[in-house]
DRENLUMMI-964113 format. One record per atom (N, C-alpha, C, O): x, z, y. Coordinates in steps of 0.001 Angstrom, whole numbers, plus 500000, padded with zeros to 6 digits. Atoms other than C-alpha are relative to their C-alpha. Layout:
BEGIN
XZY/...
END
This chain:
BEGIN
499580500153501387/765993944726884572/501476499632499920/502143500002498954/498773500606500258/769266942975885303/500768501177500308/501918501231499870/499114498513499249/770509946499886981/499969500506498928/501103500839498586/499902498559500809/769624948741884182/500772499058499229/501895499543499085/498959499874500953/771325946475881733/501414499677500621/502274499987499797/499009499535499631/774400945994884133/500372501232499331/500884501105498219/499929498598500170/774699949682883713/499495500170498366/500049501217498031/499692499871501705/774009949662879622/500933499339499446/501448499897498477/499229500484500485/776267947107878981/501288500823500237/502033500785499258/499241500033499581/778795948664880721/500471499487500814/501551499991501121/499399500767498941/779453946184883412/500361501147501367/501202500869502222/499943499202498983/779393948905885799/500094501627499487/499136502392499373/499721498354500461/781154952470884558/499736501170500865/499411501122502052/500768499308499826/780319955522884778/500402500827501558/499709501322502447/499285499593498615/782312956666887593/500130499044501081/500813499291502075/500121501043498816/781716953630889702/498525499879500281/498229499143501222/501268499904499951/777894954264889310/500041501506500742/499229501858501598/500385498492499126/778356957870890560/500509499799501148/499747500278501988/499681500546499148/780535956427893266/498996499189501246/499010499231502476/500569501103499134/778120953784894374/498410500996500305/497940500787501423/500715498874499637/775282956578894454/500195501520500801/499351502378501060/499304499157499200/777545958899896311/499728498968501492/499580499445502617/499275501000498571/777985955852899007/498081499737500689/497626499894501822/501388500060499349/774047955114899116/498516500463499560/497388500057499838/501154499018500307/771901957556897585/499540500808501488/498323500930501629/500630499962498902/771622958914901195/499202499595501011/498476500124501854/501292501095499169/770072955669902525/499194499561499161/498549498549499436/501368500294500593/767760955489900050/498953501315500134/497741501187499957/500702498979499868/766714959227900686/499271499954501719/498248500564502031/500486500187498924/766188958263904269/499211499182500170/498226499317500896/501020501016500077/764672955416903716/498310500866499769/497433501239500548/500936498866500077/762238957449901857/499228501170500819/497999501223500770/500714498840499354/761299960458903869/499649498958501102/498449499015501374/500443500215499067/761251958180906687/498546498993499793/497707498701500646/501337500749499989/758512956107905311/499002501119499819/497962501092500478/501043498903500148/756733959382904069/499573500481501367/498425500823501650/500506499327498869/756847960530907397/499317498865500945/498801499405501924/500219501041499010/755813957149909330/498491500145499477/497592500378500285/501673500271500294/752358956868907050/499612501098499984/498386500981499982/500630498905499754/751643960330907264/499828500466501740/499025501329502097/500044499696498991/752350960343910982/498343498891500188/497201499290500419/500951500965500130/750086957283910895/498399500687499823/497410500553500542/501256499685500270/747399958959909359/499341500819500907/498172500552501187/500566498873499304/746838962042911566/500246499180501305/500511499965502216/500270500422499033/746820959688914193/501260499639501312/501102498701502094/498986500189499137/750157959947916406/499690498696500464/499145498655501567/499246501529499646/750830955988916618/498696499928500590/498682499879501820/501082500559498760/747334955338917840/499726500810501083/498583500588501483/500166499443499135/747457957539920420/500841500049500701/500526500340501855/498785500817499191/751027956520921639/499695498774500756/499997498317501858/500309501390499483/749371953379921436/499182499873501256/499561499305502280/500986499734498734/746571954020923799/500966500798501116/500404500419502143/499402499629498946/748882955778926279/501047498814500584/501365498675501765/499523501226499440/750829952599926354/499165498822500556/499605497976501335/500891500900499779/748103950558926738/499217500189501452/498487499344501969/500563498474498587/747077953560930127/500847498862500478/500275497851500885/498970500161499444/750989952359931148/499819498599500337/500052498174501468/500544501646499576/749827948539930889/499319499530501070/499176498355501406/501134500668498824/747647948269933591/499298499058499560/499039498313500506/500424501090500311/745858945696931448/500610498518499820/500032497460499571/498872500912499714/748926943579931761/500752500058497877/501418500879497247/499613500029501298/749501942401928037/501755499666500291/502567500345499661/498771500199500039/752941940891929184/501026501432500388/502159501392499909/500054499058499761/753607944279930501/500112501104498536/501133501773498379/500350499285500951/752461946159927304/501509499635498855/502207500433498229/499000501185500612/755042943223925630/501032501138500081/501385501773499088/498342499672499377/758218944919927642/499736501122499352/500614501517498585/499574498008500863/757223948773926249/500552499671498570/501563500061497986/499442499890501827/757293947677922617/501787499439499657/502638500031498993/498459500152499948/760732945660923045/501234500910500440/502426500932500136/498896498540499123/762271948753925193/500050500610499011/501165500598498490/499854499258500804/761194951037922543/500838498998498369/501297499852497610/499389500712500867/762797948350919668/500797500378500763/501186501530500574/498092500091498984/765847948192922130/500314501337499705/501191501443498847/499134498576500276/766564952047922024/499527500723498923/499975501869498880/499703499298501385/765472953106918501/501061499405499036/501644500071498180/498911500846500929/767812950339916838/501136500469500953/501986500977500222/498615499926499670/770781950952919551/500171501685499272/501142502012498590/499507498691499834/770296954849919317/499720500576498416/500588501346498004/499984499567501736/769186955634915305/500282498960498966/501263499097498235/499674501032500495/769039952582913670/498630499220499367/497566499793499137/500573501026500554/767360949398912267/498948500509498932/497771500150498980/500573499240500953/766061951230909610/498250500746500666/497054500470500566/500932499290499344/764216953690911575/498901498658500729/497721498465500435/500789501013499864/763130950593913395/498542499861499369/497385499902499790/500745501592500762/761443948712911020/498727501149498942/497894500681498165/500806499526500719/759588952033909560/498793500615501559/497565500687501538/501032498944499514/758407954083912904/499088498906500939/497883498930501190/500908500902498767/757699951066915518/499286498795499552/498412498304500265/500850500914500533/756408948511913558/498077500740499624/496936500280499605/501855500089499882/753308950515913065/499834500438500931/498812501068500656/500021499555497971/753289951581916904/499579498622500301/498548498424500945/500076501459499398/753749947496917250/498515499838499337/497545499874500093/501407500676500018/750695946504915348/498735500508500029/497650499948499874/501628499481499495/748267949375916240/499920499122501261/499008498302501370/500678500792499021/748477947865919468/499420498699500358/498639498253501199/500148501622500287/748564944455918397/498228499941499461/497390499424500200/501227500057500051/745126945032916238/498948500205501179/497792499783501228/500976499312498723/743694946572919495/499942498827501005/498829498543501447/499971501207499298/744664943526921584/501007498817499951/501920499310499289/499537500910499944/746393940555921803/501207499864500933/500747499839502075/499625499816498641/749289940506924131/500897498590500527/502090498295500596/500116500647498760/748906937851926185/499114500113500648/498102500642500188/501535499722498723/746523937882929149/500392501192500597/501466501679500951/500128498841499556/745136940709930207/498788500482498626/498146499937497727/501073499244501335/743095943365928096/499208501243500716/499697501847501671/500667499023499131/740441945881929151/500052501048499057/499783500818497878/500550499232500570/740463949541928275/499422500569499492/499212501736499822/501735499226500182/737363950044926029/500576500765498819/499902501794498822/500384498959500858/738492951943922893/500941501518500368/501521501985501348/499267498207500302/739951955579921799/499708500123499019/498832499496498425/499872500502501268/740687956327919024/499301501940500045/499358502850500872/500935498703500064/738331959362917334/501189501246498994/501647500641498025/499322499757500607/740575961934915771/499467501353499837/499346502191500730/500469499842500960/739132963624912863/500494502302500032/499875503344499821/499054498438500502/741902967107912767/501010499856500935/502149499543500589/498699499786498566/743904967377916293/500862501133499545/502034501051499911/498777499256500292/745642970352914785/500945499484499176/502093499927499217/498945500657501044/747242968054911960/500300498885501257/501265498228500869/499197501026499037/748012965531915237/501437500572500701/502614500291500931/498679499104498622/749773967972917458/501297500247498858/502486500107499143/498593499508500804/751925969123914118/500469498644499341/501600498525498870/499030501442500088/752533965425913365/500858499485501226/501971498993501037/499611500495498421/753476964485916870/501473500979499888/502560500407499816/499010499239499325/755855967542917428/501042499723498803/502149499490499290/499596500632500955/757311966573913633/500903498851500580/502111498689500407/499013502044500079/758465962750914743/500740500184501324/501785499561501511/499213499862498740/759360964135918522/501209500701499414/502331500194499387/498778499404500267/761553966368917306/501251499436498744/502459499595498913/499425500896500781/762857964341914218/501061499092500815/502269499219500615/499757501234499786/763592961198916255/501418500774500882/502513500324500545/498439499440499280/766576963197918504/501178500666498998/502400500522498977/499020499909500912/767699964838915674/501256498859498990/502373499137498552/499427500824500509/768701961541914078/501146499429500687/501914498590500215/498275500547499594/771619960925916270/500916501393500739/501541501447501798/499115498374499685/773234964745916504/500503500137499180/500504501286498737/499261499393501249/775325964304913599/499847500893498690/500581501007497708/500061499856501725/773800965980910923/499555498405499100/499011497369499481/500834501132501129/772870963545908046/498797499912499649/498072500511498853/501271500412500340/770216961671908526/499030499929498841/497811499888499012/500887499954501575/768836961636904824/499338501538500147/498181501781499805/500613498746500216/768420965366905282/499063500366501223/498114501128501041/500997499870499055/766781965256908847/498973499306500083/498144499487500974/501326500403500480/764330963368907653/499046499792498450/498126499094498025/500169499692501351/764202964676904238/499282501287500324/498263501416499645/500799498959499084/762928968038906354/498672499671500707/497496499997500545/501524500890499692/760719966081908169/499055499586499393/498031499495500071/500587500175500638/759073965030905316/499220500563499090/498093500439498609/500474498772500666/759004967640903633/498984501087500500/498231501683499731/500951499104499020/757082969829906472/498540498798499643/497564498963498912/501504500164500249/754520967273906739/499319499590498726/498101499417498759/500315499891501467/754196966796902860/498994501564499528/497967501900498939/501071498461499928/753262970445903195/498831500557500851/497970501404500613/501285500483498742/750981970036905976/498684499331499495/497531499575499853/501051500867499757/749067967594904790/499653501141498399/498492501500498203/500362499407501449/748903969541901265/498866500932500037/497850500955499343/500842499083499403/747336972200902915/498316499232501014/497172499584500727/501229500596499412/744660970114905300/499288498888499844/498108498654500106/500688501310500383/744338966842904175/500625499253498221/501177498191497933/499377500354501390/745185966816900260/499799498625499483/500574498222498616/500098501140500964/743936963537899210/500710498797501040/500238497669500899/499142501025499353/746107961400901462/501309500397498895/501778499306498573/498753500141500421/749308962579899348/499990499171498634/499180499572497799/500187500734501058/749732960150896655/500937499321499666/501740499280500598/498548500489500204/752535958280895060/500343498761500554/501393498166500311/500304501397498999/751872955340897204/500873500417501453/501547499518501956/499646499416498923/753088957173900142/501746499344499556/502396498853500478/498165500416500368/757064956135898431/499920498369499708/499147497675499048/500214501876500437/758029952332898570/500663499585498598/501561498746498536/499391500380501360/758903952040894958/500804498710500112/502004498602499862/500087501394500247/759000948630895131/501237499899500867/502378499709500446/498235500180498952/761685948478898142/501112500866499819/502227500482500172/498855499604500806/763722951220896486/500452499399499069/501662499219498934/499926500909501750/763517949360893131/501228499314500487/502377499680500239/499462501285500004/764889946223894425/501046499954500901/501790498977500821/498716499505499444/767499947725896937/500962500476498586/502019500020498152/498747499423500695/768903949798894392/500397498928499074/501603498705498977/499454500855500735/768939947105891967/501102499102500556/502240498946500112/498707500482499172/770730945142894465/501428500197500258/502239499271500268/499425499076500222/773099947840894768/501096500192498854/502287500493498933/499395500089501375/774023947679891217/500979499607499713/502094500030499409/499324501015500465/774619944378890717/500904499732500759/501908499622500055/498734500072499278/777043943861893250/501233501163500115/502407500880499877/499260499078500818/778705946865892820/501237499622498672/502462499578498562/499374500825501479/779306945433889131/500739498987500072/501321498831498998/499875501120499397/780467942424890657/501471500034500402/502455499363500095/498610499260498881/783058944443893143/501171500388498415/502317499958498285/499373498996501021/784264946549889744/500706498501499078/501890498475498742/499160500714501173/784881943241887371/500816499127500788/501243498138500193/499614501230499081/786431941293890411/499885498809500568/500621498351501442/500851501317499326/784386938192891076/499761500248501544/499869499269502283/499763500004497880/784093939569895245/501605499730500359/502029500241501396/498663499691499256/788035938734895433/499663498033500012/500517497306500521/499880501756499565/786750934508895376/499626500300501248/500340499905502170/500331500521498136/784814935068898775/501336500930500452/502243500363501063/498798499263499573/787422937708899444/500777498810500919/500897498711502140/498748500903499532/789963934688899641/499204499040500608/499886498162501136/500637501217498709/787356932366901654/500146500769500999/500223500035501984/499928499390498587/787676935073904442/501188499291500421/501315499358501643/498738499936499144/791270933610905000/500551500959500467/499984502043500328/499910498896499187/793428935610907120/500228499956501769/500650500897502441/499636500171498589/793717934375910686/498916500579500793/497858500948500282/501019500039499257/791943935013913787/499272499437501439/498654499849502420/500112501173498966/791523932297915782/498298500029499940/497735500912499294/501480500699499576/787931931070916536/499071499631498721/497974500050498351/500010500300501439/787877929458913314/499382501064498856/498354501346498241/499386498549501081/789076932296911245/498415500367499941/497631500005499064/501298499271499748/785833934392912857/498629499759499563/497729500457499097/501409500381500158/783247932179912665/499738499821498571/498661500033498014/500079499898501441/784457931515909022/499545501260498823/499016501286497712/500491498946500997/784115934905907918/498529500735500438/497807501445499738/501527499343499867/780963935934909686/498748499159499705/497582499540499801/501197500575500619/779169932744908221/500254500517498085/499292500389497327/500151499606501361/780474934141904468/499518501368500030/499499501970498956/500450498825500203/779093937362905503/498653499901500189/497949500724499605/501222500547499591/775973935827906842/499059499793498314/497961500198497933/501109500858500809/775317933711903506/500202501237498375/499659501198497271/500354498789501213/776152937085901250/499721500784499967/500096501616499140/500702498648499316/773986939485903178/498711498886499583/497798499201498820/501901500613500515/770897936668902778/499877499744498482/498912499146498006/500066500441501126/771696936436899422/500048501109498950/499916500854497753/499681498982500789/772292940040898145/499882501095500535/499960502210500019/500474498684499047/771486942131900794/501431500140500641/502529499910500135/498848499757499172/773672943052903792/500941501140500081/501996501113500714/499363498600500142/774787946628903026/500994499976498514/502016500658498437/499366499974500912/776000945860899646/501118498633499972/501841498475498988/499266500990499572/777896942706901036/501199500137500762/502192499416500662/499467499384499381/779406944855903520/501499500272499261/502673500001499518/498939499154500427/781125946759901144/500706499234498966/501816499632498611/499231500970500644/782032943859898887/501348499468500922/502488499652500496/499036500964499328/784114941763901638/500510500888501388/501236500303502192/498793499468498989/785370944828904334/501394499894499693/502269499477500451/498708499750500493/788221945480902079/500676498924500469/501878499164500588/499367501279499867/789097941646903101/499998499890501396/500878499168501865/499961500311498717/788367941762906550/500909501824500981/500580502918501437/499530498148499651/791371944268907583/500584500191501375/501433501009501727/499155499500498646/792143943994911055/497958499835500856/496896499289500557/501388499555499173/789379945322914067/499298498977500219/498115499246500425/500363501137499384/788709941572914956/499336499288499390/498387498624499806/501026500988501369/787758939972911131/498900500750499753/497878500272499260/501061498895500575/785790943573910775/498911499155500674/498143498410500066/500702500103499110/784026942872913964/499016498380499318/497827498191499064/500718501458500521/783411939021912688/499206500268498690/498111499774498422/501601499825501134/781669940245909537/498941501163500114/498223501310499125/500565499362499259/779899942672911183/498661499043500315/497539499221499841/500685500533499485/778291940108912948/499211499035499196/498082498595499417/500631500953501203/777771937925909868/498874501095499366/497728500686499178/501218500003501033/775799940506907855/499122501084500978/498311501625500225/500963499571499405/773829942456910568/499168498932500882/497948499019501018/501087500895499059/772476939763912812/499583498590499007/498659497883499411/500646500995500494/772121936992910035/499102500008498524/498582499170497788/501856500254501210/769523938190907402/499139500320500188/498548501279499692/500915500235499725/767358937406908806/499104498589499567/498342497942500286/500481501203500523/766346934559906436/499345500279498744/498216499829498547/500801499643501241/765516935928903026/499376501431500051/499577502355500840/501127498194500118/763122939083902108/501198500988499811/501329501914500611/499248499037500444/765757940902900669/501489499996500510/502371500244499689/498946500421499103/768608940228903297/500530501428500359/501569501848499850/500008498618499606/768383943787904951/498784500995499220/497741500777498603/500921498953500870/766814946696903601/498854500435501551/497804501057501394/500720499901499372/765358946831906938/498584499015500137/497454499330500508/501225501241500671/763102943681906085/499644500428499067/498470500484499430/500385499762500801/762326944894902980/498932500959500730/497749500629500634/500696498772499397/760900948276905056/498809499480500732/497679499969500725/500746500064499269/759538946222907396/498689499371499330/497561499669499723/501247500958500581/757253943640904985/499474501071499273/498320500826498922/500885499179500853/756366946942902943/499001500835501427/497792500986501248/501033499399498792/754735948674906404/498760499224500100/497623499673500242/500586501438499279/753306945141907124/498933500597498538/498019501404498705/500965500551501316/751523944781903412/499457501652500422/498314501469500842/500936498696500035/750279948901903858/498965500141500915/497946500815500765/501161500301498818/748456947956907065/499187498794499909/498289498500500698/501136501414500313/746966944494905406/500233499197500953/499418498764501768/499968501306499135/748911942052907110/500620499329499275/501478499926498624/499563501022500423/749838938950905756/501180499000500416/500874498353501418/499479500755498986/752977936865906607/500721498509499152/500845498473497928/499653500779501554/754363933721904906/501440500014500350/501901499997501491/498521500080500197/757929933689903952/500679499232500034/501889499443499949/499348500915499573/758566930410904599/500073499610501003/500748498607501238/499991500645498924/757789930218907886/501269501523500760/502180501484501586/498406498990499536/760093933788908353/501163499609499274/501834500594498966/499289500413500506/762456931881906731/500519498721500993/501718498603501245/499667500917499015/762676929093909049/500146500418501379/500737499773502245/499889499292498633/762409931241911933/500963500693500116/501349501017501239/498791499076500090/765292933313910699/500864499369500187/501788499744500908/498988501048499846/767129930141910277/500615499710500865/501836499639501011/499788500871498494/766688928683913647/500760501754500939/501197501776502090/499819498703499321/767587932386914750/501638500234499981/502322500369500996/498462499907500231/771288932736913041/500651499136499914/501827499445499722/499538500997499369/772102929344913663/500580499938501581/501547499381502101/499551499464498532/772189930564917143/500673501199500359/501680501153501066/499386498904500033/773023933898917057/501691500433499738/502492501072500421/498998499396500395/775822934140914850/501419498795500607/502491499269500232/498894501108498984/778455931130916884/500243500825501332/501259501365501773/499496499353498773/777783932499919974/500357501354500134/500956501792501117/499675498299500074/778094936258919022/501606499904500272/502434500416501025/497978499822500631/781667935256917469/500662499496500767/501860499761500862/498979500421499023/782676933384920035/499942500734501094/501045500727501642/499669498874499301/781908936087922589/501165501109499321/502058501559500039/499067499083500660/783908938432920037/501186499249500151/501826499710501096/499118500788499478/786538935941920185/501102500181501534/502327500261501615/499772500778498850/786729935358923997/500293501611500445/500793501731501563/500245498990499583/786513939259924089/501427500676499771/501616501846500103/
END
């Protein structure tokens, strides 16, 4: 509500609204297809059958099982991104998780029964081939705007009553784009030139840690992508970039609406019926960028 009337009042003109939808109407289209394609991969079965081949690779060794899912986190966030993350492996992470526990050890008893192997194999070859495309330089919104689109038509054809408007995260577009907006509006009437001038301009130790905790506390507070683009303009040499860099990717990790990759990830979470409380990922995020973001900057620093 506060977005659309931004944008009626005028707080935000008309050419700074086509602007700011030029800048991230693409990551909201990716966002999109990539969730269309994660619960539709979901459905025809892929992830549980990744899962069970990891679970082969386990030897029964839950700590074991542990290291695949972090490897695969480790090279979908270095090599596509966070995003992708938080839509394709999170439900990879908790098929296996429902299936067992990982600590101990775990014994091989299920398999999973699958219903239409020809809609598997054309989901499977779908997300294999997708997932390389996403770092060959075309634009991602459209390589997985294709992707989505195939198995949108796929399933139209074999399994019609899975497509439904549920399949799109309204709710985490909503409240991104609104996000979006308002800061935007924010950037346009000049209120981002007060933190602006808390960045300072030095770059001593100080300097760094100063601007990657104001990037920290206006990425948990407004989201990190639209924070970004509030306070780069202020951070203009490779070294302050680098320091808010570090402020708004590694520290929102405290509120829901910090990264749009949290947002992605608690909407996967709630579609698979899991429950989490927000105050205790809130304190855990805490104790997380309390640590994180000092020693990052002072490696950047020392670097």
């Amino acid at each position: 509500m506060v977005a659309v009337l931004t944008v009626v009042t005028g707080r935000l003109p008309g050419e700074h609204l086509v602007g700011l939808a030029e800048t991230t109407g693409p990551v909201l289209v990716f966002v999109i297809a990539m969730t269309i394609v994660a619960e539709l991969a979901s459905v025809a079965g892929v992830f549980s059958i990744v899962a069970e081949r990891l679970a082969v690779w386990g030897r029964g060794r839950r700590a074991l099982l542990w290291v695949f899912v972090l490897a695969m986190v480790t090279v979908s966030t270095a090599f596509m991104s966070l995003d992708t993350t938080a839509v394709l492996i999170t439900v990879l992470a908790l098929t296996l998780i429902h299936r067992r526990s990982l600590v101990g050890r775990y014994e091989l008893t299920e398999t999973t029964t699958i219903p239409d192997r020809r809609l598997l194999l054309i989901a499977a070859v779908v997300v294999a081939v997708l997932l390389p495309l996403l770092v060959t330089g075309i634009p991602v919104a459209l390589v997985a705007g294709v992707a989505a689109l195939v198995l949108l038509a796929v399933f139209a054809v074999r399994r019609r009553s899975v497509l439904t408007l549920r399949l799109v995260p309204w709710r985490t577009i909503g409240i991104a784009a609104s996000l979006f907006v308002i800061v935007e509006a924010i950037h346009v009437q000049g209120y981002d030139a007060v933190l602006g001038a808390g960045l300072g301009q030095g770059e001593g130790v100080f300097d760094l840690l100063r601007i990657a905790v104001i990037g920290a506390l206006g990425a948990n507070a407004v989201n990190n992508l639209p924070a970004y683009l509030s306070l780069s303009a202020f951070a203009d040499t490779p070294l302050r970039l680098g320091a808010l860099l570090i402020g708004v990717n590694l520290a929102p990790v405290i509120t829901p609406w910090g990264s749009l990759a949290t947002l992605l990830w608690h909407q996967r979470l709630t579609a698979m019926g899991v429950e989490i409380s927000w105050r205790r990922f809130a304190l855990l995020g805490l104790g997380l960028a309390l640590v994180l973001v000092p020693v990052t900057t002072l490696a950047l620093w020392l670097g």
